[in-house]
C-alpha positions as a LaTeX table, in Angstrom:
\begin{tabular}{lrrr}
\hline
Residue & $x$ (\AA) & $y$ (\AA) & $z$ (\AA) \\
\hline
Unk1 & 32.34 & 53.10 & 1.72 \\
Unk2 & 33.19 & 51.22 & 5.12 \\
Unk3 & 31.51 & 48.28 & 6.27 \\
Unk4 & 28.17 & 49.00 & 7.78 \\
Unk5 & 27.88 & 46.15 & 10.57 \\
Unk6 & 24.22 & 45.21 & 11.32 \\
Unk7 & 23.78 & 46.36 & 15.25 \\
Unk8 & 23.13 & 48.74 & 17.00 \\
Unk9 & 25.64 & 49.56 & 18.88 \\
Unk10 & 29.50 & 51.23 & 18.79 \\
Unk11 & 32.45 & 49.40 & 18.12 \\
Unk12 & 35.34 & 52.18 & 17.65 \\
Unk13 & 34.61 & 54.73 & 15.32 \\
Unk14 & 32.37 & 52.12 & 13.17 \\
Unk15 & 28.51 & 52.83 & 13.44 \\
Unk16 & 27.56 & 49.00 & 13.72 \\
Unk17 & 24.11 & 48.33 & 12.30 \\
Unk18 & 21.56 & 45.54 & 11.68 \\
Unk19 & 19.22 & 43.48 & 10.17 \\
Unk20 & 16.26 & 43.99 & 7.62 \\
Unk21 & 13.82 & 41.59 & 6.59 \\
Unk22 & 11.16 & 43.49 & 5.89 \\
Unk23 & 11.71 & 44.59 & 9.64 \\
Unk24 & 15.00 & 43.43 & 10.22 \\
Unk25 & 17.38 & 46.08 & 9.84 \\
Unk26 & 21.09 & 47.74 & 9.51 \\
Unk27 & 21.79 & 51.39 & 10.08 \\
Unk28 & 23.74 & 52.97 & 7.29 \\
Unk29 & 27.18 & 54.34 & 7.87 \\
Unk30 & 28.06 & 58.43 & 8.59 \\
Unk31 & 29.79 & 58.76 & 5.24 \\
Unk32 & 26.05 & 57.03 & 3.75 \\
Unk33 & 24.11 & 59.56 & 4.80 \\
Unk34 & 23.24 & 60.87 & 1.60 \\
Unk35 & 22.51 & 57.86 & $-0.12$ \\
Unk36 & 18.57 & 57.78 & $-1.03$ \\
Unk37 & 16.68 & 55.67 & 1.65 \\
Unk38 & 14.81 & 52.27 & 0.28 \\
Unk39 & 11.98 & 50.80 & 0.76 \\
Unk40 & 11.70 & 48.04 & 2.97 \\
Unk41 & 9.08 & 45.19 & 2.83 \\
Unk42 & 8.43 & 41.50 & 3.00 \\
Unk43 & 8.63 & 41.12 & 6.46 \\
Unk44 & 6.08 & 39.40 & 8.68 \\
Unk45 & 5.67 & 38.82 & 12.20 \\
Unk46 & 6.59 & 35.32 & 13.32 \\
Unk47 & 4.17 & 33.07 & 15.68 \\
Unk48 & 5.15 & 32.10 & 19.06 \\
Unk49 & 7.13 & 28.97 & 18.82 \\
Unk50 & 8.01 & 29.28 & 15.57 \\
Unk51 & 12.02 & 30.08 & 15.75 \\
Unk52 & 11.90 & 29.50 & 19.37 \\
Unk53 & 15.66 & 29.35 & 19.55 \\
Unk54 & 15.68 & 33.12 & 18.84 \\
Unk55 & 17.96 & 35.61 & 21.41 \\
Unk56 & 17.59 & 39.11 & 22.00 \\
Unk57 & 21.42 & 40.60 & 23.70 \\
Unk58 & 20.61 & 43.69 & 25.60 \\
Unk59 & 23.53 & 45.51 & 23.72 \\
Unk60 & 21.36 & 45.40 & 20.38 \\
Unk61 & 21.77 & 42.07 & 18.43 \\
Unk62 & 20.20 & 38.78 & 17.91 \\
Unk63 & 21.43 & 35.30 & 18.46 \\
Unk64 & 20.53 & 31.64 & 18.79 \\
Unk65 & 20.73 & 29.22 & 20.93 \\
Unk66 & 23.89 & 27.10 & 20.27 \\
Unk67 & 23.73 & 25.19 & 23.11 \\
Unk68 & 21.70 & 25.34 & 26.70 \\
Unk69 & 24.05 & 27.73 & 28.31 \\
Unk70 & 25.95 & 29.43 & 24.84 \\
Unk71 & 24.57 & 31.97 & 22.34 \\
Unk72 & 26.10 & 32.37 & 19.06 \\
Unk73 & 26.43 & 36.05 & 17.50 \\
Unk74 & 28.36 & 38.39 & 16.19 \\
Unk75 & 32.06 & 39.52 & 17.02 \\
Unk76 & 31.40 & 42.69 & 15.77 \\
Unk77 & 28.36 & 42.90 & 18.81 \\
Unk78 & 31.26 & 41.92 & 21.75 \\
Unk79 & 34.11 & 44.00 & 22.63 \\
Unk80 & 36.74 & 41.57 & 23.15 \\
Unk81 & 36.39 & 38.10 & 25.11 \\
Unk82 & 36.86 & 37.79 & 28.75 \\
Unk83 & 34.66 & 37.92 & 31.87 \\
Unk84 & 31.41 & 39.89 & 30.95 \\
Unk85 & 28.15 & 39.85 & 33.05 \\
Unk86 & 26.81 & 43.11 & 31.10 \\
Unk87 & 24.39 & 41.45 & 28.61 \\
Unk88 & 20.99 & 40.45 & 28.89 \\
Unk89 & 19.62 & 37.58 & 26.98 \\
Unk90 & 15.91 & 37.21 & 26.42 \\
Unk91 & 14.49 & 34.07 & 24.86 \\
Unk92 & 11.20 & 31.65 & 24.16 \\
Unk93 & 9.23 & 34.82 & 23.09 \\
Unk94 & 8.40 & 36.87 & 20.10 \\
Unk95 & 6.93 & 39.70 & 22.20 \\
Unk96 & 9.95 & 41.62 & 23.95 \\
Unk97 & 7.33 & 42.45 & 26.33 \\
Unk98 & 5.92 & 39.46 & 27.45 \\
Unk99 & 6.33 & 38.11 & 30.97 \\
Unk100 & 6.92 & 34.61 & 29.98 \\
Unk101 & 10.16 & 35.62 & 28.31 \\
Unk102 & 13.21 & 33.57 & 29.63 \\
Unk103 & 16.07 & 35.81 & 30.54 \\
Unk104 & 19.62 & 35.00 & 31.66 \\
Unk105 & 22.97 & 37.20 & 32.16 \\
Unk106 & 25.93 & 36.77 & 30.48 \\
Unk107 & 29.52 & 35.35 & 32.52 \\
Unk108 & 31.66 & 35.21 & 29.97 \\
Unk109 & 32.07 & 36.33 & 26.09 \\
Unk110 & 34.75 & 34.44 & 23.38 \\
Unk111 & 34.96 & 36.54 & 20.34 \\
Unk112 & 36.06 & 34.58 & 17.39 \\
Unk113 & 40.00 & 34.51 & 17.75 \\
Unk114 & 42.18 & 37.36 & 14.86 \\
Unk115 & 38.84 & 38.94 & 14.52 \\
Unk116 & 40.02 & 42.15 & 12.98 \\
Unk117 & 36.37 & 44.00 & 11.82 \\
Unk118 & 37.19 & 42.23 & 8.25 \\
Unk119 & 35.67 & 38.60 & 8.09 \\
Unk120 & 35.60 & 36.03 & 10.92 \\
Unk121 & 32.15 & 37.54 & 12.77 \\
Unk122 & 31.28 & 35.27 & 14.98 \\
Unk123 & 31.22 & 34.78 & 18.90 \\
Unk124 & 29.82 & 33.06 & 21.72 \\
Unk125 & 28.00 & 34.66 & 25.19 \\
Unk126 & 28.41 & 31.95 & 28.12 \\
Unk127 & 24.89 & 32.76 & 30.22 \\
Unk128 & 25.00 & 32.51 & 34.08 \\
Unk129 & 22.69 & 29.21 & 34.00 \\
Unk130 & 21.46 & 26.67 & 31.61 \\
Unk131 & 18.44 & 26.99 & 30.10 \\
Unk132 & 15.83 & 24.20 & 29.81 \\
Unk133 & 12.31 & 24.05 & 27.62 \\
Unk134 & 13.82 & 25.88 & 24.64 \\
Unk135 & 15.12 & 23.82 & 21.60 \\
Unk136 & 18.59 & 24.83 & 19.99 \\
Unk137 & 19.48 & 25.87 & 16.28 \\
Unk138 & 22.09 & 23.59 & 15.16 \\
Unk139 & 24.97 & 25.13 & 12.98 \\
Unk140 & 25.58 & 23.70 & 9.39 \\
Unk141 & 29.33 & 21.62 & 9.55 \\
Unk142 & 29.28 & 21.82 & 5.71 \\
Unk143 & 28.40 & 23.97 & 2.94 \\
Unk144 & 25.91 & 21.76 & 1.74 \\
Unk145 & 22.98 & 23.85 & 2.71 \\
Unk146 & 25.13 & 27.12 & 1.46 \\
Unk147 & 22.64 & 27.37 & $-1.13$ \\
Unk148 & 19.15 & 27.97 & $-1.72$ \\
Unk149 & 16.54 & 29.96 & $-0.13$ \\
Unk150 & 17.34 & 31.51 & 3.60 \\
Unk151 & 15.26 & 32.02 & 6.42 \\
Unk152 & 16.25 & 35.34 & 8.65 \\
Unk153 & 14.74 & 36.72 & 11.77 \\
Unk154 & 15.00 & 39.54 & 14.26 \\
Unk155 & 13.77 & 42.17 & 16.24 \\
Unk156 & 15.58 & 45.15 & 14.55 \\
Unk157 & 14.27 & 48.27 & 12.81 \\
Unk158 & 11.55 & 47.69 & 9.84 \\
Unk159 & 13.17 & 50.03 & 7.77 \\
Unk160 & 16.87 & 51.54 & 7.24 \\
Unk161 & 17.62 & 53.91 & 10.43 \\
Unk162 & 14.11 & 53.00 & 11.85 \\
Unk163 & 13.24 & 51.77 & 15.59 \\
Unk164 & 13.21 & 48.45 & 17.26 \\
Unk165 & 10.90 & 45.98 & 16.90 \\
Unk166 & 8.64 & 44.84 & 19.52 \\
Unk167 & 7.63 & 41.51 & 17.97 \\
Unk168 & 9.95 & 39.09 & 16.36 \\
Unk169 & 10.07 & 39.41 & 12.43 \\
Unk170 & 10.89 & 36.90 & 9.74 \\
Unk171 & 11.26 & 36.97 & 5.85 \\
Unk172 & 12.93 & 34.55 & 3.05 \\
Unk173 & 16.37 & 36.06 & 0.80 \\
Unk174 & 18.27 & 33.95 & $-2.02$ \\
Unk175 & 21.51 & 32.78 & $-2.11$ \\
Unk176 & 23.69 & 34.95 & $-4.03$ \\
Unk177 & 26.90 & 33.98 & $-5.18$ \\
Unk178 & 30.43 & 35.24 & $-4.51$ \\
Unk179 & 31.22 & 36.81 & $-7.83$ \\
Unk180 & 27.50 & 38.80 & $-8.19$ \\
Unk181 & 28.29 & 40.04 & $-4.44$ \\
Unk182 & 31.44 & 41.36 & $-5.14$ \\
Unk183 & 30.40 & 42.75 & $-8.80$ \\
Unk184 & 28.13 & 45.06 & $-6.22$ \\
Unk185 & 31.39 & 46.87 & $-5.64$ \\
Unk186 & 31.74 & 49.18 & $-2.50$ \\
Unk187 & 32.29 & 47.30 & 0.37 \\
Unk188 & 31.43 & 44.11 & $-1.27$ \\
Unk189 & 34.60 & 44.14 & $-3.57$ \\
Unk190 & 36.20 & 43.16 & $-0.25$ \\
Unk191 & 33.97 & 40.17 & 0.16 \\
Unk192 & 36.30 & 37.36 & 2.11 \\
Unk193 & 34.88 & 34.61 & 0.00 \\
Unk194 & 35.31 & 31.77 & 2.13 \\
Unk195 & 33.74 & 33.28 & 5.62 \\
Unk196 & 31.11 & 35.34 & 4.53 \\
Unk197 & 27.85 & 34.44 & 2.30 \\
Unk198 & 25.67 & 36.65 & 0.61 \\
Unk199 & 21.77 & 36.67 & 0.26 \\
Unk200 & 19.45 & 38.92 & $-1.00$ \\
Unk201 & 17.28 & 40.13 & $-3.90$ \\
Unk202 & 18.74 & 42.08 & $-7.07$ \\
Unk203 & 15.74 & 44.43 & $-6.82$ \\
Unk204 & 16.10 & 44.96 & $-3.28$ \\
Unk205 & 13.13 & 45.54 & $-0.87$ \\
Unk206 & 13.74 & 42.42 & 1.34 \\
Unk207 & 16.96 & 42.40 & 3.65 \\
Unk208 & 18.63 & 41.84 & 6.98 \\
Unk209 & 18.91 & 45.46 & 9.20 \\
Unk210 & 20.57 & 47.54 & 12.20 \\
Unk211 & 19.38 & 45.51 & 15.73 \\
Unk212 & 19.88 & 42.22 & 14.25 \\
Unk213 & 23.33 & 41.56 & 13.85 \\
Unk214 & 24.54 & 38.38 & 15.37 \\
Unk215 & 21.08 & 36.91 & 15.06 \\
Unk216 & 21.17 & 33.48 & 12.67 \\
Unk217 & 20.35 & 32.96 & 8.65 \\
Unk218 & 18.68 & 29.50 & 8.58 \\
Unk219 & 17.07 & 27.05 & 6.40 \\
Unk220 & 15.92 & 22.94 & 6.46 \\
Unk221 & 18.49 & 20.61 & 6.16 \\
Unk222 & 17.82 & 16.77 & 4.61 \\
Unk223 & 15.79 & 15.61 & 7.72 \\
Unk224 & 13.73 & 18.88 & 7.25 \\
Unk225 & 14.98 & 20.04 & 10.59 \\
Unk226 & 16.25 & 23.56 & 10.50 \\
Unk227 & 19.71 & 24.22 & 10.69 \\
Unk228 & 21.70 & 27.67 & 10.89 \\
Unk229 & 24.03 & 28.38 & 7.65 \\
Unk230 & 24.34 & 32.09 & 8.72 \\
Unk231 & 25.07 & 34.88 & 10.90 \\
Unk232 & 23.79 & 38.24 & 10.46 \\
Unk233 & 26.99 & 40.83 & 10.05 \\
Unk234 & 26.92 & 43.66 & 7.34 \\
Unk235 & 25.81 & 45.61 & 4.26 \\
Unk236 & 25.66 & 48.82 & 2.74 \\
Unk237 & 22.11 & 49.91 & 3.77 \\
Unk238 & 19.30 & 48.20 & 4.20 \\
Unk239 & 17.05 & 46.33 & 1.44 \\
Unk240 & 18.96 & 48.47 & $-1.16$ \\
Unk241 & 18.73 & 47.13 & $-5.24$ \\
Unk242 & 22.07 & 45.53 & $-5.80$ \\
Unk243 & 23.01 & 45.74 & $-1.96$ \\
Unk244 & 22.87 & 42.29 & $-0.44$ \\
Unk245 & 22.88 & 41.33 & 3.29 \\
Unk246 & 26.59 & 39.70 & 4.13 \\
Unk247 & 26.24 & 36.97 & 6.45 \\
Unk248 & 29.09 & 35.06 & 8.50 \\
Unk249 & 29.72 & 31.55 & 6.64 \\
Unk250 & 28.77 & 29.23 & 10.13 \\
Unk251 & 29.73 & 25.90 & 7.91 \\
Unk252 & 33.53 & 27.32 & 7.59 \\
Unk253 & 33.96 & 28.03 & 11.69 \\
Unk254 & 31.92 & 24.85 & 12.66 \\
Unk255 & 34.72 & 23.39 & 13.85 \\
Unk256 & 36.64 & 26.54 & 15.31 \\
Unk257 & 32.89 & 27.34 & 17.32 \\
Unk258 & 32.72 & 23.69 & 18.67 \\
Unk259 & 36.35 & 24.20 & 19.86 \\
Unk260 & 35.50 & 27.29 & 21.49 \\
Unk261 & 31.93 & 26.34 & 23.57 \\
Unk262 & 34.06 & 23.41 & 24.41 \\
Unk263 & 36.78 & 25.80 & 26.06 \\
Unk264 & 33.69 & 27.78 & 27.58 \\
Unk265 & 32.26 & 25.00 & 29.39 \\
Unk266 & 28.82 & 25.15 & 28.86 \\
Unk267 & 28.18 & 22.79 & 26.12 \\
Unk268 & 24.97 & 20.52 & 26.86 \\
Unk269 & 26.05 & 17.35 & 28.23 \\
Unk270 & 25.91 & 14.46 & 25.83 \\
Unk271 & 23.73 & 12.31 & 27.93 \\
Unk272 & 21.14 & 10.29 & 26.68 \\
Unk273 & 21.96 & 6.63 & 24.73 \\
Unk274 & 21.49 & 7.58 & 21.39 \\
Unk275 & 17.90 & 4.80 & 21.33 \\
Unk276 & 14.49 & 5.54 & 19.22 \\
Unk277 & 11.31 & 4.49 & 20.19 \\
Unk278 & 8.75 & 4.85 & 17.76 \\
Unk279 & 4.76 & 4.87 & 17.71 \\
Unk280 & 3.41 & 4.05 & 14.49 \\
Unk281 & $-0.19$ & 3.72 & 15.35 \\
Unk282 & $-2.56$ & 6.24 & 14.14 \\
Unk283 & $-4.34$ & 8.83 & 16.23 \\
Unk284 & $-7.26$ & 10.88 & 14.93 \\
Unk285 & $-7.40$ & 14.92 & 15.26 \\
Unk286 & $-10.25$ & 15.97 & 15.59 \\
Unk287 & $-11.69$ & 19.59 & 15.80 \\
Unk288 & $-11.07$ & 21.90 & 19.02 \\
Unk289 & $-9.41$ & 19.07 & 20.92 \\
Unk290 & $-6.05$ & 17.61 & 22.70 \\
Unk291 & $-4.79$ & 14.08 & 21.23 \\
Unk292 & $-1.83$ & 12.58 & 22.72 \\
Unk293 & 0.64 & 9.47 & 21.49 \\
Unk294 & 3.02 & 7.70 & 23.73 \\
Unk295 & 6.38 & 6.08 & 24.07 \\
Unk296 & 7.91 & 4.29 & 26.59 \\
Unk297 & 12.27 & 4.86 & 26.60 \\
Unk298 & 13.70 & 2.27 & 28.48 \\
Unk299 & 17.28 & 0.84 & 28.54 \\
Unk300 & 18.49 & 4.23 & 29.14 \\
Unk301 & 21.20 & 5.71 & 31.89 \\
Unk302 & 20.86 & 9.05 & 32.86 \\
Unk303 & 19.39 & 11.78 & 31.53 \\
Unk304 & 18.43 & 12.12 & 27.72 \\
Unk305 & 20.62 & 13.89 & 25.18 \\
Unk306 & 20.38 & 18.00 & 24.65 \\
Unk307 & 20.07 & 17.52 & 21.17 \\
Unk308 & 17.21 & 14.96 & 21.00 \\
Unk309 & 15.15 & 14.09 & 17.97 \\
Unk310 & 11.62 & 14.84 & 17.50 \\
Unk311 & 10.54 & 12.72 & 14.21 \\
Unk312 & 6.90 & 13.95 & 14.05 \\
Unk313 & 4.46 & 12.87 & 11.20 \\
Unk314 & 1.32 & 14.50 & 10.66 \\
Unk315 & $-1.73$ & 14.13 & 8.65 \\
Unk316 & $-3.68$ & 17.67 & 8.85 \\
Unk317 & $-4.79$ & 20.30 & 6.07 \\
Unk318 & $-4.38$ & 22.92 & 7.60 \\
Unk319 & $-1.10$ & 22.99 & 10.36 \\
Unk320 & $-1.88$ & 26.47 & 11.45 \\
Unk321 & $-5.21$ & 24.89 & 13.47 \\
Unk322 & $-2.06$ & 22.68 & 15.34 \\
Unk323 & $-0.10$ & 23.35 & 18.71 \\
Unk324 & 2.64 & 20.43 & 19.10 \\
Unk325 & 4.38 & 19.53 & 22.02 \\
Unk326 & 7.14 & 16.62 & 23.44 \\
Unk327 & 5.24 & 16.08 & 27.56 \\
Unk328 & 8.61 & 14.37 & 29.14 \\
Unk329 & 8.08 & 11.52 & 32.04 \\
Unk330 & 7.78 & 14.36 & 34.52 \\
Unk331 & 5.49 & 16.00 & 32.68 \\
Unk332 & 7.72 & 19.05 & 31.51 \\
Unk333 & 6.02 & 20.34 & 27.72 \\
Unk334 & 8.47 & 21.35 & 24.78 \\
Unk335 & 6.53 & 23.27 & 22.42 \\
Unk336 & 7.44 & 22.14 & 18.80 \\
Unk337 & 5.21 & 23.51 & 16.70 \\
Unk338 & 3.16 & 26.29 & 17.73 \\
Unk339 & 0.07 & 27.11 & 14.66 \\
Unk340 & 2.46 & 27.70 & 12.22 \\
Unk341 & 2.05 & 27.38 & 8.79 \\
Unk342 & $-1.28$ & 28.95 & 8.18 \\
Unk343 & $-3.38$ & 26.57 & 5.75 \\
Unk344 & $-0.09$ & 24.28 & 4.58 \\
Unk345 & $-0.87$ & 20.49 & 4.49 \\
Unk346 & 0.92 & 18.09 & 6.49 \\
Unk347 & 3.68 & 18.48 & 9.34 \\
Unk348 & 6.80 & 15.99 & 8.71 \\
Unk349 & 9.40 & 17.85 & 10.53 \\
Unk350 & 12.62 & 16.47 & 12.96 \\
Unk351 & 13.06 & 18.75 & 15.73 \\
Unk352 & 16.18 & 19.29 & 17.90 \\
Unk353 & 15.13 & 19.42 & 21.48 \\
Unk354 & 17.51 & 20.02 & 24.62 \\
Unk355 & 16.54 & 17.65 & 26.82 \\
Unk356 & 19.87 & 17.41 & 29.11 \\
Unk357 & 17.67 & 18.11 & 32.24 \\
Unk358 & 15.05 & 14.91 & 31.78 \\
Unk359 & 15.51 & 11.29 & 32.57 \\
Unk360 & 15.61 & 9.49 & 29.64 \\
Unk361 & 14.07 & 6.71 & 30.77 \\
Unk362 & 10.09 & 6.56 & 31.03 \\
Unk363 & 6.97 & 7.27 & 29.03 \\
Unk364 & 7.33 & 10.53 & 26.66 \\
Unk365 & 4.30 & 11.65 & 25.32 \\
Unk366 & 3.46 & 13.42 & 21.72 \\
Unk367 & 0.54 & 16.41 & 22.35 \\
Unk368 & $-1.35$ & 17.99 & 19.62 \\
Unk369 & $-3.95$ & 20.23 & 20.11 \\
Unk370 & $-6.72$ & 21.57 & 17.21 \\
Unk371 & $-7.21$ & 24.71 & 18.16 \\
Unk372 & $-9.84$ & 25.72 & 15.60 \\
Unk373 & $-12.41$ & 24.39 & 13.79 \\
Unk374 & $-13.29$ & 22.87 & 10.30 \\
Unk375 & $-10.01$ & 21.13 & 9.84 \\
Unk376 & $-8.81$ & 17.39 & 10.89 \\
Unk377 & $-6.17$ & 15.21 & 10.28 \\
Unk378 & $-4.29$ & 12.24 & 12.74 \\
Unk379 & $-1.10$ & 11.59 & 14.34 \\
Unk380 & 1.03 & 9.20 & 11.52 \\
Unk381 & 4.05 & 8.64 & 13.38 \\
Unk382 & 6.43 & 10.08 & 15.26 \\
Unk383 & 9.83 & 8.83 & 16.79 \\
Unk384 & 11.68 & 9.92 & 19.54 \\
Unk385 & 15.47 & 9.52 & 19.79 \\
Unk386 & 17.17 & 10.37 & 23.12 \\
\hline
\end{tabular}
């Protein structure tokens, strides 16, 4: 059986597909078409602000913000690098349809260099302009968070050969090791175990499908900050028993996609002088209302870094009543948390915020708003690093 990329679009005589997480998706292959079609669950529709560095490419794939002017995707989604001004991007919403979405055209696409359809599935979309307000999705440099429990997300079809999604989707697959992939035979016997990771469930019902290739596999790394280990490229089906989503290893390009955003020219400036400033001083929360903690940066040149830190520490038992945002000097809002987390306890979380386009210097502010009742809780701490 031939690969079975997760898009949904054509790349030669392949029929790419996509990603399947309950609703993310990946279109079987002609020569599949027999195969019995699975069941797909355990999907659920993510809440604004919850993955905001999410992309949706016009041609049918996902992404994520890499840096403020580069998404990282698939190769498999591109056709070739060069100039390209063909793709849309659409970002900072779940809802495809909502007017607030940020949108930018592509200028230029890098596909991963010897891509050959067989491993190496990764590539970078240069957009027209930088874009500001929406935090990026680092990309793991080693395979220490190769492991564990994955978070995926997408727009594409809720069930194998089904339609589009509307609202962004998100479900949880295991790690599954080299040697159980490949024992899947098919495709998988062809597994090229150092640039591709598999995740999944044995039993099947849970997966990554066709419209969400190129979008990113993630997970928390040691500062509880999220962090992208994967990138959504292939499998036979979707949610299939003993058919695992195949995911491009990020940790063993890290230093190949740094290279090549470098080459592109639309990295985020470094900026910012690498100072925290801390408030340790607790605020209360209290029901249906807006609390706010300051900081004042100072000793800075220039504008702060595009990958800023966001230490926040929150007392609160239930996070889902919480919207949390970084107010710069200018009074700019970066949404970090956006009633997430339903009843969970608690929000100690570092967030990576681009905030290339603010002067570092001045007082930053930390807003949380209750935005229902019964529940309280206070500020702890938080620390910003710019």
């Amino acid at each position: 059986m031939a690969i079975a990329f997760r898009t949904m679009i054509k790349a030669s005589a392949i029929a790419l597909a996509g990603i399947v997480a309950g609703g993310l998706a990946a279109t079987a292959p002609a020569q599949a078409a027999t195969d019995p079609s699975p069941t797909v669950v355990g999907g659920t529709r993510a809440a604004q602000g919850e993955f905001p560095w999410m992309v949706r490419l016009s041609m049918g794939c996902g992404g994520a913000l890499y840096t403020n002017q580069i998404v990282l995707t698939a190769a498999h989604c591109v056709n070739g690098s060069g100039p390209n001004t063909s793709i849309t991007a659409t970002m900072g919403v779940v809802d495809l349809q909502d007017t607030s979405a940020v949108k930018r055209t592509s200028v230029e696409v890098l596909q991963a260099p010897g891509y050959n359809g067989t491993g190496k599935d990764w590539a970078l979309i240069k957009l027209a302009s930088p874009v500001s307000g929406i935090p990026l999705l680092p990309i793991a440099t080693t395979n220490a968070y190769d492991n564990g429990t994955f978070d995926v997300a997408g727009w594409g079809a809720a069930s194998e050969g089904g339609a589009q999604q509307r609202y962004l989707l998100k479900a949880q697959v295991p790690f599954i090791s080299d040697a159980t992939c490949k024992a899947a035979g098919g495709s998988y016997s062809g597994l090229v175990d150092a640039e591709e990771i598999c995740a999944g469930y044995n039993q099947g019902g849970v997966d990554t499908c066709q419209g969400d290739s190129g979008g990113p596999m993630f997970r928390k790394d040691a500062n509880n900050a999220w962090i992208q280990v994967g990138i959504v490229s292939w499998g036979e089906g979707c949610a299939r028993p003993g058919k695992p989503g195949v995911y491009t290893q990020v940790s063993h390009f890290a230093a190949a996609i740094k290279t090549a955003a470098d080459s592109l020219g639309g990295t985020v400036p470094p900026g910012g002088c690498g100072k925290s400033f801390t408030n340790g001083t607790d605020v209360a929360i209290p029901d249906n209302t807006t609390v706010t903690s300051s900081v004042a940066a100072s000793g800075c040149t220039g504008n702060a870094s595009g990958s800023s830190k966001v230490e926040v520490h929150i007392v609160h038992t239930y996070i889902g009543d919480l919207v949390v945002s970084l107010v710069a000097p200018d009074g700019s809002a970066y949404v970090l948390h956006n009633r997430a987390g339903g009843s969970a306890d608690n929000i100690n979380t570092t967030y990576t915020v681009n905030l290339s386009g603010e002067v570092a210097n001045g007082t930053w502010k930390l807003r949380v708003q209750d935005a229902a009742a019964q529940d309280i809780g206070k500020i702890d701490t938080w620390t910003l690093t710019v």
